[in-house]
C-alpha positions as CSV (number, residue, x, y, z in Angstrom):
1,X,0.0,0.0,0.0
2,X,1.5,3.3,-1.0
3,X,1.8,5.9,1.6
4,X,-1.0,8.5,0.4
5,X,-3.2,5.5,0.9
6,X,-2.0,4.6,3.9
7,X,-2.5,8.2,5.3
8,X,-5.9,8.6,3.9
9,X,-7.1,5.7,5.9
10,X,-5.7,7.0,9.0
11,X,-7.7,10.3,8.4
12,X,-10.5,8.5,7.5
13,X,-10.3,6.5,11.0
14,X,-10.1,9.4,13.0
15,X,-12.8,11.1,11.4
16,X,-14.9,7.7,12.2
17,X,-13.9,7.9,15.3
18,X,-14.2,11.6,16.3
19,X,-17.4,11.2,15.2
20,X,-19.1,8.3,15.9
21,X,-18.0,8.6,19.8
22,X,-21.0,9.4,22.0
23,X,-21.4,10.4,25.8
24,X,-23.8,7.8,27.4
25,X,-26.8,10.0,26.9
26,X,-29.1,8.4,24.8
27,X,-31.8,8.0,27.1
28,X,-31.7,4.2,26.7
29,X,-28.4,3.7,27.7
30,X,-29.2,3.5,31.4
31,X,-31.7,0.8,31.6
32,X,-29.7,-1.5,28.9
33,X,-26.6,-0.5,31.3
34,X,-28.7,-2.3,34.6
35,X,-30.0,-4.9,32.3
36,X,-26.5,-5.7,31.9
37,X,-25.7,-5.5,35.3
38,X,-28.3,-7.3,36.6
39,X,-27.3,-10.9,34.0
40,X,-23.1,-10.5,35.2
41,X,-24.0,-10.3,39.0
42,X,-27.1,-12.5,39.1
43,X,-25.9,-15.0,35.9
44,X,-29.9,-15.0,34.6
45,X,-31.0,-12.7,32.4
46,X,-34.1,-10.6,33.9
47,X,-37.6,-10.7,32.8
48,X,-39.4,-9.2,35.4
49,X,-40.1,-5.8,35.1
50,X,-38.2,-4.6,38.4
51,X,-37.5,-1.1,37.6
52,X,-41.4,0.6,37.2
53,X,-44.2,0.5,39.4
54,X,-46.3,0.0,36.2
55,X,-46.8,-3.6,34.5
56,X,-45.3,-5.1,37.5
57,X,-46.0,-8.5,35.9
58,X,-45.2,-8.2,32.9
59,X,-42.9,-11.0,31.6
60,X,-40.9,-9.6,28.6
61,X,-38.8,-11.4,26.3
62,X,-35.7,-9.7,26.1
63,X,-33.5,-10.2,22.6
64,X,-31.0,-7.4,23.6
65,X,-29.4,-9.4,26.5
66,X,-26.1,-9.9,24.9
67,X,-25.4,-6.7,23.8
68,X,-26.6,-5.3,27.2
69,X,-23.8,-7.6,29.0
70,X,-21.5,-6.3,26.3
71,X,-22.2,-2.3,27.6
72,X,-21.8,-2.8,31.2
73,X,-19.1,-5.0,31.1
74,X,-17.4,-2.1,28.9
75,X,-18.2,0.9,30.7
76,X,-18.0,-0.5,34.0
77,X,-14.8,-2.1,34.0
78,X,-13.2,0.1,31.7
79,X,-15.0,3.7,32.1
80,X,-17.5,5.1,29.7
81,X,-14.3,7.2,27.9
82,X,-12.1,4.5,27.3
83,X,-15.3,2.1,26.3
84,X,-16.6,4.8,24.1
85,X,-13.1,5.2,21.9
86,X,-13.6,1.0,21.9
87,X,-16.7,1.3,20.4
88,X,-15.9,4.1,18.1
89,X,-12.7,2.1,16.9
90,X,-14.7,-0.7,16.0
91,X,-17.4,0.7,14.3
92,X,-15.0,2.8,12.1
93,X,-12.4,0.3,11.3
94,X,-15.3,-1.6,10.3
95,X,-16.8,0.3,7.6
96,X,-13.8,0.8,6.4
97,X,-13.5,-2.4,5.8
98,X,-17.4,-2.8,4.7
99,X,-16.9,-0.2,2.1
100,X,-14.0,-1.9,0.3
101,X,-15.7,-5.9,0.4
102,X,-19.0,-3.9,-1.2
103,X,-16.3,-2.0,-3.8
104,X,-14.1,-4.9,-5.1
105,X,-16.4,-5.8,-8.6
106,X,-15.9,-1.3,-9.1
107,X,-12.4,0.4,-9.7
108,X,-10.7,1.1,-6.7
109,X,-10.4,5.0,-6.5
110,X,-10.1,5.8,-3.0
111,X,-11.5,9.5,-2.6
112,X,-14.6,7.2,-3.5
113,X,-14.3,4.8,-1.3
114,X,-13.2,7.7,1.5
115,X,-16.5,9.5,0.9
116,X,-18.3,6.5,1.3
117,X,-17.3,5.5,4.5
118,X,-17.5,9.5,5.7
119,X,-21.5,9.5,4.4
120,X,-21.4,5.9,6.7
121,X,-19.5,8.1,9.7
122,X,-22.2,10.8,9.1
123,X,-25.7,9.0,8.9
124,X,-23.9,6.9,12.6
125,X,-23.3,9.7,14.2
126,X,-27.0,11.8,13.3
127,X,-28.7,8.5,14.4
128,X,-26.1,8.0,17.7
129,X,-25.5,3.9,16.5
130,X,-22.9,3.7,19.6
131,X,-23.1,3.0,22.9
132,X,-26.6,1.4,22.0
133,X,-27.7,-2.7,21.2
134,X,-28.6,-1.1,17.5
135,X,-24.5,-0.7,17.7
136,X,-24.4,-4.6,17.6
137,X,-27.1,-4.9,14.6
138,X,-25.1,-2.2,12.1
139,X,-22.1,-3.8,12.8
140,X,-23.7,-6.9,11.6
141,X,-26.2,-5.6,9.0
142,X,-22.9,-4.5,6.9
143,X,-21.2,-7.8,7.3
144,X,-24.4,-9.6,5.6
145,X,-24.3,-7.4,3.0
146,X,-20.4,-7.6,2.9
147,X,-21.0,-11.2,2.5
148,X,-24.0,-11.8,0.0
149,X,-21.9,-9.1,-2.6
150,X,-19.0,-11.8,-2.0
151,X,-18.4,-14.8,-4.4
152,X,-21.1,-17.7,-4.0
153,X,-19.8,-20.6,-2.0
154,X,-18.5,-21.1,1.4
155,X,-18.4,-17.7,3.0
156,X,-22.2,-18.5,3.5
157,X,-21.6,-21.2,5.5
158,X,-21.3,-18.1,8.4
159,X,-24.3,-16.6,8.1
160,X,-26.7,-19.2,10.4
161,X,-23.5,-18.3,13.1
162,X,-24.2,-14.5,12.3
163,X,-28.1,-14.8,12.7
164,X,-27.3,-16.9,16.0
165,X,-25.7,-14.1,17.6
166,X,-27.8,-11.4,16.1
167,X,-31.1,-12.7,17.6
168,X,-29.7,-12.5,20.8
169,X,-28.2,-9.0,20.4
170,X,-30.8,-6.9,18.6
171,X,-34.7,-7.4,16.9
172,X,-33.2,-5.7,13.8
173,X,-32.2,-9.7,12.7
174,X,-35.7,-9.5,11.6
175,X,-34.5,-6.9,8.8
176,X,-31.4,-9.2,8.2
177,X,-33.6,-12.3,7.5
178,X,-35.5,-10.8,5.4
179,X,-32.3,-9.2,3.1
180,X,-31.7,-12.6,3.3
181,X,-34.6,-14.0,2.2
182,X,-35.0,-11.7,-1.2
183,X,-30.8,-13.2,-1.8
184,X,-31.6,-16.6,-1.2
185,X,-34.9,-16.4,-3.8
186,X,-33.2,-14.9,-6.8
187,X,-29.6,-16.9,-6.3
188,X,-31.6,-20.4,-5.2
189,X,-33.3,-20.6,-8.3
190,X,-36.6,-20.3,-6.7
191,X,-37.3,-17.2,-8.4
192,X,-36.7,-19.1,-11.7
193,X,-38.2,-21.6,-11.0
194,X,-41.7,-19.9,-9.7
195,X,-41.9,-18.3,-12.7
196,X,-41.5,-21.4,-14.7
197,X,-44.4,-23.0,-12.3
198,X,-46.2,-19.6,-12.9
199,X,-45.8,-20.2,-17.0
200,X,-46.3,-23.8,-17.3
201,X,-49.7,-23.5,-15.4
202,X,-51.3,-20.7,-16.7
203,X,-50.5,-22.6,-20.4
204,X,-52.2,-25.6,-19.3
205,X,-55.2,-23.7,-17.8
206,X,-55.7,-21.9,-20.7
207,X,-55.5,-25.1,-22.6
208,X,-57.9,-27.1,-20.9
209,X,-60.1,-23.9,-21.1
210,X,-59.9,-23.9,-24.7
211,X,-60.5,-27.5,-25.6
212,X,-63.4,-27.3,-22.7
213,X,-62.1,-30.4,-21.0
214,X,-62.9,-30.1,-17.3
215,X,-60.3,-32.5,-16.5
216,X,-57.7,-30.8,-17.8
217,X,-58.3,-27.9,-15.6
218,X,-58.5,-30.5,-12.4
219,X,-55.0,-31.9,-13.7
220,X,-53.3,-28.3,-13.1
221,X,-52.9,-29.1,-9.8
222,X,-50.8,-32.1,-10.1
223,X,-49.0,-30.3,-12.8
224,X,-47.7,-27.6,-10.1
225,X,-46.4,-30.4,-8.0
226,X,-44.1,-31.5,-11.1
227,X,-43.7,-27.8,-12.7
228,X,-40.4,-27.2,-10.3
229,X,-38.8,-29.9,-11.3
230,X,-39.4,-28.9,-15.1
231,X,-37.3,-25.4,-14.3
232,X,-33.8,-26.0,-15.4
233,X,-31.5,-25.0,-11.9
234,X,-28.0,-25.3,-10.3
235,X,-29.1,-28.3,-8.0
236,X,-26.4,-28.6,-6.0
237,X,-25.9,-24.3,-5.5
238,X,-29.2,-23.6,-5.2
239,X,-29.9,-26.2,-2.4
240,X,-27.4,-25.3,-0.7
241,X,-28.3,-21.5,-0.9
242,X,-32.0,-22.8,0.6
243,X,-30.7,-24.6,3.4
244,X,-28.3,-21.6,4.4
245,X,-31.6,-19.4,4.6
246,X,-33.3,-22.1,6.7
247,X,-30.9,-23.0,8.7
248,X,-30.3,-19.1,9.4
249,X,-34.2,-18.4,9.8
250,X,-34.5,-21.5,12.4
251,X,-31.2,-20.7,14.6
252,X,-33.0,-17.6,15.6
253,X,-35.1,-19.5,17.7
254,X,-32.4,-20.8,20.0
255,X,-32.3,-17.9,22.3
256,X,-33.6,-17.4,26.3
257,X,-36.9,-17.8,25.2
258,X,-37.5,-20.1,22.4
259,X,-40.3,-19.2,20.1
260,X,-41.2,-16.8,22.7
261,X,-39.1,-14.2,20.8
262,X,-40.9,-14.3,17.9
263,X,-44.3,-14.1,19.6
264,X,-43.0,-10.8,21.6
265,X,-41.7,-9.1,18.2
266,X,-45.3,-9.9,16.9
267,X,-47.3,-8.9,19.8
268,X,-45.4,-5.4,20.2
269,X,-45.6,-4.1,16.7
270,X,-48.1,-2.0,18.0
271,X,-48.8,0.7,15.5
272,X,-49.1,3.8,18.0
273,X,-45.7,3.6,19.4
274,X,-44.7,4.7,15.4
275,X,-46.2,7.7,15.6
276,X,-44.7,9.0,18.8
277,X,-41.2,7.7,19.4
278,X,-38.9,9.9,18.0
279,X,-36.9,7.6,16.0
280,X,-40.0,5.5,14.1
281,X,-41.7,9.2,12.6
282,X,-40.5,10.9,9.7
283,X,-37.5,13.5,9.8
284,X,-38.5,16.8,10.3
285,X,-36.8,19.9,10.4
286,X,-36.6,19.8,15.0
287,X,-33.4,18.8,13.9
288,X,-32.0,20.7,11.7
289,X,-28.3,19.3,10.8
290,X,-29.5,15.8,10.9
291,X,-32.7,16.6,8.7
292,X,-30.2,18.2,6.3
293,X,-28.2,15.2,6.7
294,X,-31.1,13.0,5.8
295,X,-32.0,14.9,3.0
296,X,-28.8,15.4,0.8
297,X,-27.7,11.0,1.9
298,X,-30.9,9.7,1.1
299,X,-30.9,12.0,-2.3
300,X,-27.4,10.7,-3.0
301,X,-28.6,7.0,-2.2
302,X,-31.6,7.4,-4.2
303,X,-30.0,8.9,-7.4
304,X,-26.7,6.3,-7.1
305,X,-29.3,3.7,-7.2
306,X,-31.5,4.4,-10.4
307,X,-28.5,5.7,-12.1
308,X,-26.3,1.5,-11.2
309,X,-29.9,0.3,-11.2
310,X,-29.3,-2.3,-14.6
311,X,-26.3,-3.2,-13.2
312,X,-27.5,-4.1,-9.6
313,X,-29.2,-7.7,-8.7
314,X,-32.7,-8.1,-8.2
315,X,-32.5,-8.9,-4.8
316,X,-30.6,-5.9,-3.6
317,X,-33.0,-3.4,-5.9
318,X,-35.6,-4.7,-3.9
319,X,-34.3,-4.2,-0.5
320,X,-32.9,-1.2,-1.2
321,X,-35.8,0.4,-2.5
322,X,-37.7,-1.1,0.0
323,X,-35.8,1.1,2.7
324,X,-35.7,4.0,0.9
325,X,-39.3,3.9,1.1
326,X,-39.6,2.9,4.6
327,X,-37.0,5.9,5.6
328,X,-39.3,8.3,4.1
329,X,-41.9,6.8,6.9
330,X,-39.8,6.2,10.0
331,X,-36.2,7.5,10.2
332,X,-34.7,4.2,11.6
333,X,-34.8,3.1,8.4
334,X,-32.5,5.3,7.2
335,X,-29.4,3.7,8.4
336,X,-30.2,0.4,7.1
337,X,-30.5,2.4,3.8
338,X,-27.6,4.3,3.8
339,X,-25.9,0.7,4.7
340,X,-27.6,-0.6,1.8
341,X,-26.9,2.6,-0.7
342,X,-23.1,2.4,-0.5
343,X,-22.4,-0.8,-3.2
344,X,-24.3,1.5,-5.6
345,X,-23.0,4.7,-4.7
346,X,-19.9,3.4,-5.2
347,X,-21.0,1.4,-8.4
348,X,-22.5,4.5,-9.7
349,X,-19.5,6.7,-9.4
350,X,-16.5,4.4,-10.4
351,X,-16.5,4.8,-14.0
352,X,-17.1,8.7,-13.5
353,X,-14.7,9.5,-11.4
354,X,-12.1,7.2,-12.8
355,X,-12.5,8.6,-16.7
356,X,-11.8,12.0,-14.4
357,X,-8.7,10.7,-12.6
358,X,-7.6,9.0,-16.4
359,X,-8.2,12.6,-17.9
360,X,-6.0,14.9,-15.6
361,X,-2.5,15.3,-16.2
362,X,0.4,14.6,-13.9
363,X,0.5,17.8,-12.1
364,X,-3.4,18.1,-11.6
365,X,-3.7,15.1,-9.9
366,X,-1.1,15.9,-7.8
367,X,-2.9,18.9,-6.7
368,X,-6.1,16.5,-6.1
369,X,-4.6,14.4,-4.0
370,X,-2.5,17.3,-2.3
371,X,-6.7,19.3,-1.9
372,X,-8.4,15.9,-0.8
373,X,-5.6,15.2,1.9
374,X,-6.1,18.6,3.2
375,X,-10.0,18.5,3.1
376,X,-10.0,15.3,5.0
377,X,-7.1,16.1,7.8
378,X,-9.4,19.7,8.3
379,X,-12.6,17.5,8.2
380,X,-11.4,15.4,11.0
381,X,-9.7,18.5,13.1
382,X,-13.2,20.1,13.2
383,X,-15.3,16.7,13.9
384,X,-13.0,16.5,16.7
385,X,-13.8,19.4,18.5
386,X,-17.5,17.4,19.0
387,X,-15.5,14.8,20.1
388,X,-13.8,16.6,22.8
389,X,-17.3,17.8,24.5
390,X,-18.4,14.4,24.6
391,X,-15.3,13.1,25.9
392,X,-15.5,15.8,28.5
393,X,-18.9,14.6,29.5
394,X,-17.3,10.9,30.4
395,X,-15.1,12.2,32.7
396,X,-16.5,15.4,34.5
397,X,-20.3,13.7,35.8
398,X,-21.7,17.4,36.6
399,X,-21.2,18.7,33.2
400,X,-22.3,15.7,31.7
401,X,-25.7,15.7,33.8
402,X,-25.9,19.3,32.5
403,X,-25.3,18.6,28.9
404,X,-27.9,15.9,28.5
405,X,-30.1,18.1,30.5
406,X,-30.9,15.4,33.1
407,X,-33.3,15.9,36.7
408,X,-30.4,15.0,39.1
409,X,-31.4,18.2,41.0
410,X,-35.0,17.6,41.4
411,X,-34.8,14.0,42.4
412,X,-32.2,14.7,44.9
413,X,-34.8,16.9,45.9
414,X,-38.0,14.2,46.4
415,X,-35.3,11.9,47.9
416,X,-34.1,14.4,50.1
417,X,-38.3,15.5,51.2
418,X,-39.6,12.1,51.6
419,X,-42.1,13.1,49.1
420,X,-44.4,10.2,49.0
421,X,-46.7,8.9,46.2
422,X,-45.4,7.9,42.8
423,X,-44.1,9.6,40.5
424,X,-44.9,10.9,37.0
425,X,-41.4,10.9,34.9
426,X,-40.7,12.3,31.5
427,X,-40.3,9.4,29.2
428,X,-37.1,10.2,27.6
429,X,-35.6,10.1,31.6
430,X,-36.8,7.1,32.6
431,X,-33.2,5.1,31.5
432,X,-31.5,7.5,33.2
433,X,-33.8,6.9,36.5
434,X,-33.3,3.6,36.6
435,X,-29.4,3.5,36.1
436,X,-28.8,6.1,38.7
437,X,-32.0,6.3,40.9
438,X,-33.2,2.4,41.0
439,X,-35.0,2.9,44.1
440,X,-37.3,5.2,42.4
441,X,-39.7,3.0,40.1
442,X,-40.3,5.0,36.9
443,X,-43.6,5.7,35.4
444,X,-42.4,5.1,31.9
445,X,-38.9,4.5,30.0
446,X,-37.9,3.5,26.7
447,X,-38.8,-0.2,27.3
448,X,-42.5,0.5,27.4
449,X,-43.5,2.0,24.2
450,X,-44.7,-1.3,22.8
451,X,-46.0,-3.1,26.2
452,X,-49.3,-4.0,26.4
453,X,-51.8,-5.7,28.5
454,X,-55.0,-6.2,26.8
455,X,-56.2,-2.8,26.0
456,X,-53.9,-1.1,28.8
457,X,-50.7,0.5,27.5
458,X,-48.7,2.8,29.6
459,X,-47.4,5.1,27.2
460,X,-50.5,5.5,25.6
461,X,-51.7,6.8,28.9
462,X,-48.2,8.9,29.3
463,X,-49.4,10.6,25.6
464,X,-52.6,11.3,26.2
465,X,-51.7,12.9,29.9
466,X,-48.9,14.9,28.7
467,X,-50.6,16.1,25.3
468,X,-54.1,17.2,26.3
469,X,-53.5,17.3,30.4
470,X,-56.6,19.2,30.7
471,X,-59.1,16.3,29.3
472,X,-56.8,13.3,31.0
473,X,-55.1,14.2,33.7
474,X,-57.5,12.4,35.9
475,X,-55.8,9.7,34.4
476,X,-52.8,9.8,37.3
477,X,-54.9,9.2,40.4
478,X,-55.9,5.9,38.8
479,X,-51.7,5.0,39.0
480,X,-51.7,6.6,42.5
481,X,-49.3,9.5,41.3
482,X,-47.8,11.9,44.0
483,X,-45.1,13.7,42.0
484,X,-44.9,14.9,38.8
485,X,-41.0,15.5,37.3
486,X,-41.2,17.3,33.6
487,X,-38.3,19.3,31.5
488,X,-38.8,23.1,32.5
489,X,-39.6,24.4,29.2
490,X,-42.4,22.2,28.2
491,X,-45.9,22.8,27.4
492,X,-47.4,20.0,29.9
493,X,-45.3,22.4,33.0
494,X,-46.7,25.1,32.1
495,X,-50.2,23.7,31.9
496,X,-49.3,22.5,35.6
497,X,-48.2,26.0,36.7
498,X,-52.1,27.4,35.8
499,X,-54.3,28.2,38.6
500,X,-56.7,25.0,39.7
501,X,-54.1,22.4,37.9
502,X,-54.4,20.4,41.3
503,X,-50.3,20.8,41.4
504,X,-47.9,22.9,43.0
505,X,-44.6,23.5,41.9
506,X,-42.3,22.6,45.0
507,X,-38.2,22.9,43.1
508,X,-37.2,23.9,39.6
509,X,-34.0,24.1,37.5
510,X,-32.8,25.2,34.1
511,X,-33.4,21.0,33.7
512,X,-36.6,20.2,35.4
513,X,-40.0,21.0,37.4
514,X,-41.2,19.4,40.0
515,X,-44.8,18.9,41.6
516,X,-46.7,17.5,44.1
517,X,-50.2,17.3,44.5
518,X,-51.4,20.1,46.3
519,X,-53.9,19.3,48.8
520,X,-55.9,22.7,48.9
521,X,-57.6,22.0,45.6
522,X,-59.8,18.8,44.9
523,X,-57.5,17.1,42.4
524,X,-58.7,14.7,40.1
């Protein structure tokens, strides 16, 4: 490898890096943190819901436990810096590595191949992939799709050992098995050989219709049963192909809970959770640098892909486009996308780019390298100055607490009162509650969004409280709710701060409001 190469990787790590490193403030990282804990001290993994004072019984099937074990063990043995560069050096050095298995069949021109893996750094860092189980999933999304752009043969023989793993790390394996699924029905012949069935039937139907013989039409059936084996195939390939994509579909099922783990993935694909929880609505301008983010990577995605689309196998046009679509409906998509988008992006912009490097002379491409060197080093110098806040955060608590915003103050507080009852705790805190304040049983957290009990869902409750308080807030007496504990500036605090609320605001910081019944109003 010449040295310019060698250097542009090196810049291209650090930029991965600098940018992909998070605090742990994603307001899931504390209860996947004490899920962790909880299987390395007790050596079970926990079902009971121990943590809220809501759906006490509720049994839940788990398929993040490994990934959990993998977070605490990291950030409590090594700190959360030192686990976060881990993380961060993973992730990168593995899409650099995704982006050139997925470039091999283009010409290698690596400004190309850089930008890919920056638009990769980009989209992880807008969607915070680190420090979370979804961490586990990208890692392995992009070596499936490292592995079914590989040559056909052995390398497949890993994929039941990949789905193994991944049901027992993340629900995305669903997404994987189904990728899988539109490979293993192009490249095992059954595709061919459907349409085949498809042909041979509708001829002899139409025959028998034509000559009027009823029994011809009765023998179509049996005809099916033989039309498969009509369809010249690969025999030996193909059925090896099919029993790689069963054998991969029924491994999943050797996890904590059996079949259990499918019937929990069913049961809590509830559709209302999609329209609240931040990640599973569309992008919308609230955030500005990742909605601009979103907007100019899908559009490069979208136009890399019609433009490579007659070069590109079925199977992959079908999953791609598929997210695409989905990404315009729920943002969590629009990693799997991006994932998905770089073999065509980079398909799409080999030729291009390499008639361009073929055209310039000597000294101009001297210059180009020399200008994309310099853009890169200066991309990675500014990305790192994010880097260094977050950073910061692992190792000073205070400013961390005050940079994610968190009610440290005014739960200190209802600790230090005795104030009784329970409490009423804004969603996106309820992780944090329950890795640093156990002994206070949350209301709601990011566990809950698809739990349900018959008709009775707890964050369907927490939405209709918090969005039109003045028609539902009778709804808290019926959990017995003392305290209430909301972000400052929202609109539900200030609804609680009008006269004959039935609440009185007792502390309150930059962070967070808190009330408490108050006793000299009838209250619902």
């Amino acid at each position: 490898m010449k040295p310019y190469a060698k250097i542009i990787i090196v810049l291209t790590f650090l930029f991965g890096v600098f940018s992909v490193f998070k605090a742990p403030g994603d307001p899931d990282f504390g209860w996947h943190y004490k899920y962790g804990e909880y299987i390395a001290q007790h050596g079970r993994i926990l079902r009971e819901n121990v943590y809220s004072y809501t759906f006490t019984n509720y049994q839940w099937a788990n398929s993040y436990w490994i990934s959990q074990v993998a977070i605490y063990l990291t950030h409590h043995y090594l700190g959360h810096l030192i686990a976060g560069l881990l993380f961060a050096g993973i992730l990168s050095a593995s899409v650099i590595f995704y982006v050139k298995a997925v470039s091999k069949n283009s010409q290698p021109i690596i400004v190309l191949t850089t930008l890919s893996a920056l638009l990769l750094f980009v989209e992880f860092s807008g969607s915070g992939v680190t420090g979370r189980p979804m961490y586990f999933s990208t890692l392995f999304l992009m070596f499936l799709v490292a592995v079914l752009f590989g040559d056909f043969g052995k390398k497949l023989l890993v994929l039941p050992l990949l789905f193994l793993l991944w049901a027992n790390t993340h629900a995305d394996f669903v997404l994987g098995l189904f990728i899988l699924s539109l490979y293993v029905v192009e490249n095992g012949g059954l595709a061919v050989r459907l349409k085949g069935l498809l042909n041979l039937a509708q001829k002899k139907w139409i025959r028998s219709l034509r000559r009027g013989e009823a029994e011809r039409a009765e023998s179509v059936g049996r005809s099916q049963k033989n039309a498969l084996a009509s369809v010249p195939a690969k025999r030996t390939s193909n059925l090896f192909l099919v029993i790689i994509g069963i054998t991969s579909l029924a491994v999943t099922l050797i996890n904590p809970y059996g079949f259990g783990l499918w019937q929990t993935l069913l049961k809590e694909s509830h559709p209302y959770q999609f329209s609240y929880i931040s990640e599973w609505v569309p992008a919308s301008t609230d955030n500005v640098y990742y909605f601009i983010v979103y907007c100019a990577t899908l559009g490069l995605t979208v136009s890399a892909f019609i433009g490579a689309r007659h070069k590109l196998p079925t199977w992959y046009i079908l999953a791609l486009g598929f997210f695409c679509i989905a990404s315009v409906r729920a943002q969590y998509f629009f990693r799997i996308a991006v994932i998905l988008g770089i073999p065509a992006f980079i398909l799409f912009w080999s030729n291009p780019l390499a008639d361009l490097k073929n055209a310039l002379s000597p000294s101009l491409t001297k210059k180009f390298k020399v200008s994309f060197l310099v853009f890169l080093a200066s991309s990675a110098l500014i990305i790192s100055t994010i880097f260094l806040t977050d950073a910061s955060q692992c190792v000073k608590p205070n400013y961390w607490i005050e940079k994610q915003a968190y009610p440290k103050e005014a739960l200190d507080f209802a600790l230090a009162n005795n104030i009784e009852g329970n409490v009423f705790n804004y969603y996106g805190w309820g992780g944090y509650m329950i890795w640093q304040y156990p002994q206070i049983k949350t209301f709601v957290d990011g566990r809950m969004a698809s739990w349900r009990e018959g008709n009775t869902s707890v964050f369907e409750d927490y939405i209709k409280i918090v969005n039109t308080p003045k028609k539902n807030l009778k709804i808290l007496g019926d959990y017995g709710i003392g305290w209430i504990v909301y972000p400052t500036d929202s609109e539900f605090v200030k609804f609680l701060k009008t006269p004959n609320s039935g609440w009185e605001e007792v502390f309150t910081s930059d962070a967070s409001t808190l009330f408490i019944r108050n006793r000299s109003i009838i209250t619902p």
